[in-house]
C-alpha positions in Angstrom: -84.1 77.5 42.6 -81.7 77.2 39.1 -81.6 73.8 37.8 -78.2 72.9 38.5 -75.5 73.3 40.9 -71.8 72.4 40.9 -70.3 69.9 43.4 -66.6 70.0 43.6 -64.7 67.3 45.5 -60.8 68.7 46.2 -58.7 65.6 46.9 -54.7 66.2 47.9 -53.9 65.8 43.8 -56.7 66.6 42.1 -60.1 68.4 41.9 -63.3 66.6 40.3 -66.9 68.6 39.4 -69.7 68.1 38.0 -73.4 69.5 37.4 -76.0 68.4 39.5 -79.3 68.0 38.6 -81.5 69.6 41.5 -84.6 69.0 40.9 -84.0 65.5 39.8 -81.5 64.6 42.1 -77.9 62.9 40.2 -75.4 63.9 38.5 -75.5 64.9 35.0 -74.0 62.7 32.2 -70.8 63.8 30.5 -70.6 66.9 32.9 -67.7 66.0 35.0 -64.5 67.5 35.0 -61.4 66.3 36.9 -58.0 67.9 36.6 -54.9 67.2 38.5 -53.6 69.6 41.1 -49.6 70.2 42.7 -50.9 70.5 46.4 -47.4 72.2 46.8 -47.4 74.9 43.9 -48.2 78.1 44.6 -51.5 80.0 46.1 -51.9 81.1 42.4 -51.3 77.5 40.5 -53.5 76.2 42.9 -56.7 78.4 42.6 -56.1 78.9 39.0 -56.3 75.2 38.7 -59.8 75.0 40.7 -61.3 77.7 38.8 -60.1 76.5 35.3 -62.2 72.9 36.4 -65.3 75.4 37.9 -65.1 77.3 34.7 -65.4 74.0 32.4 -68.2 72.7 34.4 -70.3 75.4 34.3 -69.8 75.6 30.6 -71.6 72.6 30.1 -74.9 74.1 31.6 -74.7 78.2 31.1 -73.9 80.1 33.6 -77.7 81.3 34.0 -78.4 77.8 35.0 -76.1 77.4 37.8 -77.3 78.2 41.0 -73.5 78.2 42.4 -70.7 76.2 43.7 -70.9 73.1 46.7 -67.1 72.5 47.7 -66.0 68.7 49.5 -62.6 69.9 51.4 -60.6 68.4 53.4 -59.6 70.5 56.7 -58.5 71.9 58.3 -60.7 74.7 56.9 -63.2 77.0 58.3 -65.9 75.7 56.2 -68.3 78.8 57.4 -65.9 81.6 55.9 -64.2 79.7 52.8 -61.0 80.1 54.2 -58.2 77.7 54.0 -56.3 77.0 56.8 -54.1 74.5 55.9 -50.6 74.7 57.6 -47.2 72.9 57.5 -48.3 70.0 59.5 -50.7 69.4 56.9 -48.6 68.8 53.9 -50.8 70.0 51.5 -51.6 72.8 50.3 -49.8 75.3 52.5 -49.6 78.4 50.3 -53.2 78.7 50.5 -52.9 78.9 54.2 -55.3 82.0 55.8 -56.5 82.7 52.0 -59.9 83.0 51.6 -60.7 80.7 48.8 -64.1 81.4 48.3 -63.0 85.6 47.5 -60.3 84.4 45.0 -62.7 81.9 43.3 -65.5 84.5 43.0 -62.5 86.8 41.3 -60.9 84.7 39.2 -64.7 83.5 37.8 -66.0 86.8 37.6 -69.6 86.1 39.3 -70.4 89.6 40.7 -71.7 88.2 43.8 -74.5 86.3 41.3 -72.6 82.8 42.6 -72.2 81.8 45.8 -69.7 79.6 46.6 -70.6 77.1 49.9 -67.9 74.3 51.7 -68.0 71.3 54.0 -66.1 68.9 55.1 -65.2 66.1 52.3 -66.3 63.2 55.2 -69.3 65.4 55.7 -70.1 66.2 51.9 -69.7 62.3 50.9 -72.2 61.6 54.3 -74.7 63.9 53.3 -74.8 62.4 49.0 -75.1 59.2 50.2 -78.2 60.1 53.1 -79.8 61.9 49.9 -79.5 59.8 47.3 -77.3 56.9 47.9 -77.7 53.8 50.5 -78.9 55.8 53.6 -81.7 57.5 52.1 -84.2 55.4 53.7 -83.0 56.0 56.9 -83.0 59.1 59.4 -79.6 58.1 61.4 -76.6 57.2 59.3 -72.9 57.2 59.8 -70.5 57.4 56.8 -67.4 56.7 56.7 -63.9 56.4 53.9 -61.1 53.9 54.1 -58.2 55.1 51.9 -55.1 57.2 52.4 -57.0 58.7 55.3 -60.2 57.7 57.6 -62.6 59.8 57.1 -66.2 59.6 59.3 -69.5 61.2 59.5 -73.0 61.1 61.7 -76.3 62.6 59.7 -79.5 62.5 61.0 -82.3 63.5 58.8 -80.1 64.5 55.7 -78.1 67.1 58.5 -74.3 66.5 59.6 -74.5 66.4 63.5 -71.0 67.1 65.2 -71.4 67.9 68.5 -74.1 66.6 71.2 -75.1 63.0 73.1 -73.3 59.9 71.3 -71.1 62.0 69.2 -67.9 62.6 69.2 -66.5 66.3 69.0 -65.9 67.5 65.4 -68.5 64.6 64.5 -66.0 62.5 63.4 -63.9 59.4 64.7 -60.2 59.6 63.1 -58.3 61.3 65.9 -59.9 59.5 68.8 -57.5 57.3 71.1 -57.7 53.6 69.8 -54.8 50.9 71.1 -51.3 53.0 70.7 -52.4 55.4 68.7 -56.0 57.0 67.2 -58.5 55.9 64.6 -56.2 57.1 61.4 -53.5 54.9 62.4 -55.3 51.8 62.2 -57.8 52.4 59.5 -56.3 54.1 56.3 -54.2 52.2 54.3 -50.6 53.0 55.6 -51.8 50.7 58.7 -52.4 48.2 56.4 -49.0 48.6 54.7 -46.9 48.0 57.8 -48.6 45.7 59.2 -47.8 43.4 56.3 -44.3 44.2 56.4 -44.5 43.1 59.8 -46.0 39.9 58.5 -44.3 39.1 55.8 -41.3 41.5 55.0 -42.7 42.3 52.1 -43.2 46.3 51.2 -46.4 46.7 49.2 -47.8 50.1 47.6 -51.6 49.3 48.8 -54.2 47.2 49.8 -55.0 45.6 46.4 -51.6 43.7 47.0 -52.5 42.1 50.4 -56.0 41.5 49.3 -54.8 39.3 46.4 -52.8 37.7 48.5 -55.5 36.0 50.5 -56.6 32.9 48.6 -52.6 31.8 49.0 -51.2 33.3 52.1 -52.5 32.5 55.3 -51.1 35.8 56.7 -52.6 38.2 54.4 -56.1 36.4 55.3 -55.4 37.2 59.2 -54.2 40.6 58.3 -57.6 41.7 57.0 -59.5 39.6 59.7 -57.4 41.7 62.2 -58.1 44.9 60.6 -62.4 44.2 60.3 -62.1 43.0 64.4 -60.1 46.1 65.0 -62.6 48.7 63.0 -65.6 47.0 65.0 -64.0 47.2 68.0 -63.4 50.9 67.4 -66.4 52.0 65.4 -69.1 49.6 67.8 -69.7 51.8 70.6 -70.0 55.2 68.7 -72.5 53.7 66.3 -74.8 52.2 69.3 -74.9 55.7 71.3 -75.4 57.2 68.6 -78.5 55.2 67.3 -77.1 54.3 63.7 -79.6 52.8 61.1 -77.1 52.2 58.6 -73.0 52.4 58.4 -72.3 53.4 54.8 -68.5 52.4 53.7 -66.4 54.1 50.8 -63.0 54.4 49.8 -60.5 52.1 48.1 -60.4 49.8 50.7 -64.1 49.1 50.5 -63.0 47.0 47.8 -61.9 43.9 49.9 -65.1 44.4 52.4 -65.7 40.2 51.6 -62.1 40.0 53.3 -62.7 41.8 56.4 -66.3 42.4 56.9 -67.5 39.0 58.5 -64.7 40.1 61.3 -65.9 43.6 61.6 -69.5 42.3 61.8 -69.2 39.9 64.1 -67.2 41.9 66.4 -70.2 44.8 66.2 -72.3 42.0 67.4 -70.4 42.0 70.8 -70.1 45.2 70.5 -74.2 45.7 70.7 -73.9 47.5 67.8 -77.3 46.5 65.8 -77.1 48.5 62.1 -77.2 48.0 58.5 -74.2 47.9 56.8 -73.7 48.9 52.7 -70.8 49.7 50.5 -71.1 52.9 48.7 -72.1 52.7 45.5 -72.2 56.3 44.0 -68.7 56.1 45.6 -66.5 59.1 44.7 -69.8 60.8 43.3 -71.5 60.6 47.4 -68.8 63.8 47.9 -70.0 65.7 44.7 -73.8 65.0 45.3 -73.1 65.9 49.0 -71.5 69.4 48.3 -74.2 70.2 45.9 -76.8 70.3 48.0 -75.3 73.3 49.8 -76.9 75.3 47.0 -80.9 74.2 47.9 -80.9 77.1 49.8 -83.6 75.6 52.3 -81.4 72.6 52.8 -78.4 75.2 53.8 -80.3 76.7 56.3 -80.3 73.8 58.3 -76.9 73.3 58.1 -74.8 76.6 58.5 -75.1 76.5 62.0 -73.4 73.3 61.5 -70.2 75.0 59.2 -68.1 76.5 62.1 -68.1 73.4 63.9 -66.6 70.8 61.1 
């Protein structure tokens, strides 16, 4: 196995990479690269902009060195075939839709076939870094999950996304299950967050930062975060007992106010039976590159591609 391998983490304005270190297991200092990306330019723009990132990162190692490419994408995608499959209901990236990303890549870098280029889910990608080297890598069952613009989820057991089977839900991930009036993603990114306050207060705000600095001298933004850590264990609770978490891992912006929210959350776990170790993410945005990475131990991707077409 080369040294290194790239892990790429495509977010809706942006793509971030770096080297890996596989052998030792981090990411190597001063090789990231992040460059911004229109989600809504062209199929050309688009790729060009990926592979002009790629192309920097590997740079800093030689391409001898790299043993390929580890993707974090959002879907929907099938992760198996590297094709995009991103449509107008999406609102992002649509020009790539039915492209095969992973042929255009290989193109545009010239790698002869010497590179391979592997994806998973981003949920998945930042589940997996943080089960190998971030705060469930002591334990064989973990979920993972991202509270930002979106809400994104995971189950791992023994370093291996699981998606379907006993105690998981299908696609291995929570966001678009029923919850109150609507599903998962409704209540637990930040646009939830958002209207609620206007609700609240009639105040429009940009983010969660706002309302969480509003606590110490507003009564209202105090309940509004109490309401939104009852509401998460309420939701998450019974997933994590079937499945026989060890640890719940949290990431994303809105980890950030976890002292605001997280004595609700927990204590509704507690009736929900829900016994599991709970940490904030602290390789953070880094868990998604780290998890991608991987992909390129080839041993390690044996035990996932079956997993792939399923994400």
């Amino acid at each position: 196995m080369k040294k290194y391998a790239i892990g790429a983490d495509i977010g809706g304005s942006h793509i971030s990479c770096a080297l890996v270190d596989m052998f030792e297991g981090h990411i190597v200092a001063d090789s990231q690269t992040e460059m911004k990306i229109d989600n809504k330019a062209s199929a050309n723009e688009i790729l060009n902009g990926w592979k002009n990132a790629i192309a920097s990162t590997i740079e800093k190692a030689g391409r001898e060195n790299v043993a390929g490419v580890g993707f974090a994408m959002p879907g929907p995608f099938a992760y198996d075939k590297g094709i995009a499959l991103f449509d107008e209901s999406v609102a992002k990236f649509e020009k790539l839709y039915k492209v095969n990303v992973a042929n255009e890549l290989a193109g545009r870098l010239r790698t002869n076939g010497s590179m391979p280029f592997r994806f998973m889910n981003d949920a998945s990608a930042f589940a997996v870094g943080e089960a190998w080297l971030g705060e469930a890598k002591e334990v064989g069952k973990s979920v993972s999950i991202t509270l930002g613009t979106g809400f994104g989820s995971a189950f791992v057991n023994n370093g291996v996304p699981v998606v379907q089977g006993e105690g998981v839900p299908k696609m291995g991930c929570v966001w678009h299950l029923p919850f109150k009036n609507g599903i998962g993603d409704d209540y637990f990114s930040t646009r939830w967050c958002i209207a609620r306050w206007k609700d609240l207060s009639g105040e429009k705000v940009n983010g969660v930062k706002t309302i969480a600095d509003a606590v110490s001298a507003n009564p209202k933004a105090k309940s509004l975060l109490e309401e939104y850590g009852s509401n998460m264990g309420e939701f998450l609770g019974p997933w994590l007992k079937s499945f026989g978490a060890e640890m719940l891992v949290i990431g994303g912006n809105v980890s950030g106010a976890y002292n605001l929210f997280g004595t609700a959350f927990e204590a509704e776990l507690k009736k929900q039976g829900a016994d599991v170790q709970i940490a904030i993410s602290r390789l953070k945005e880094d868990a998604a590159i780290i998890g991608s990475a991987r992909m390129l131990d080839d041993a390690y991707f044996k035990q996932i591609e079956k997993v792939l077409p399923l994400m």
